[in-house]
C-alpha positions in Angstrom: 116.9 85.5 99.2 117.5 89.0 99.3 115.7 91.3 102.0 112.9 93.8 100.5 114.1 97.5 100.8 110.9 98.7 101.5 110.4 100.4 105.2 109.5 99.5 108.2 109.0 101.8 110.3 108.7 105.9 110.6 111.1 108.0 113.2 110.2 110.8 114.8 111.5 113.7 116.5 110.5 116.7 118.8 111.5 120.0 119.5 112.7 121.2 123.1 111.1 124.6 123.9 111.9 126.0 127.2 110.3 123.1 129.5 107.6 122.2 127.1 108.0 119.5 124.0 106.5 120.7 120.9 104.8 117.4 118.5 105.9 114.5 117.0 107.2 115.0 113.7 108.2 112.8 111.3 111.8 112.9 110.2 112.7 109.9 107.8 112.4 105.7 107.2 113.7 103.2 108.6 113.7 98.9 108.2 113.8 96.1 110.2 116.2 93.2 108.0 115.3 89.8 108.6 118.5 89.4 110.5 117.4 92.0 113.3 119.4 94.7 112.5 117.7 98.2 111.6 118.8 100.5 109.3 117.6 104.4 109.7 117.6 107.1 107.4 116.7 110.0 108.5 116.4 112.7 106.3 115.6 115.9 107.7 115.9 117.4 111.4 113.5 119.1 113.3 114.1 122.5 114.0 113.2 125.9 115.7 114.1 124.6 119.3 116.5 122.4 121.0 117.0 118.9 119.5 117.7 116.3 121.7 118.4 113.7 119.0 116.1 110.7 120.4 114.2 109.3 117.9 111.2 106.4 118.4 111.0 104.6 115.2 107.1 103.6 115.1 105.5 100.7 112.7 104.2 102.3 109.9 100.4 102.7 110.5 101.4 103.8 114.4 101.5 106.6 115.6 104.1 108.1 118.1 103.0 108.2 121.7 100.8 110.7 122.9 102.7 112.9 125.6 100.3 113.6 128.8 100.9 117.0 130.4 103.0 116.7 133.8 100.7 118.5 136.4 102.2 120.1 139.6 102.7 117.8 142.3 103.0 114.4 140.0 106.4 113.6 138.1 107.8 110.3 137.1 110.4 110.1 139.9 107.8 110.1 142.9 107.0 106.1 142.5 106.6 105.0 146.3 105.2 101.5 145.3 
C-alpha cells in the first residue's frame, strides 16, 4: 500500500529584526510517511530581516506558538528551581 501524498503538516518561519522576532509565517508543506520519516518542502523564504533557518512544522489546523514578550528582569536562563 502506497502512502497518500497529501500533507501533514505546515512550516513556519520568522524574521530576525534587531532583538525583536517579527510573526509566524507560513513558508511550505510538509508529511509525515507511515514509516516516520518526514518529508518538507518548503517553498518560499521569509524575508526582510535575518533568517535564522528554524522551522516548526505545525499539524495542519495548529497554529504556531504564540511568542510571549521577554520583560526586563525575566529570561529563560534564570531557572533557580
Amino acid at each position: 500500500m502506497t502512502d497518500p501524498k497529501a500533507p501533514t503538516h505546515i512550516p513556519y518561519g520568522r524574521i530576525q529584526f534587531g532583538r525583536r522576532f517579527g510573526p509566524w509565517l507560513e513558508i511550505g508543506v510538509g508529511r509525515l510517511d507511515s514509516n516516520g520519516v518526514f518529508h518538507a518542502m518548503p517553498n518560499r523564504a521569509p524575508t526582510g530581516g535575518a533568517f535564522s533557518g528554524y522551522t516548526y512544522y505545525a499539524p495542519i489546523g495548529a497554529q504556531p506558538p504564540h511568542s510571549e514578550p521577554e520583560r526586563p528582569g525575566e529570561s529563560s536562563e534564570d531557572d533557580d528551581a
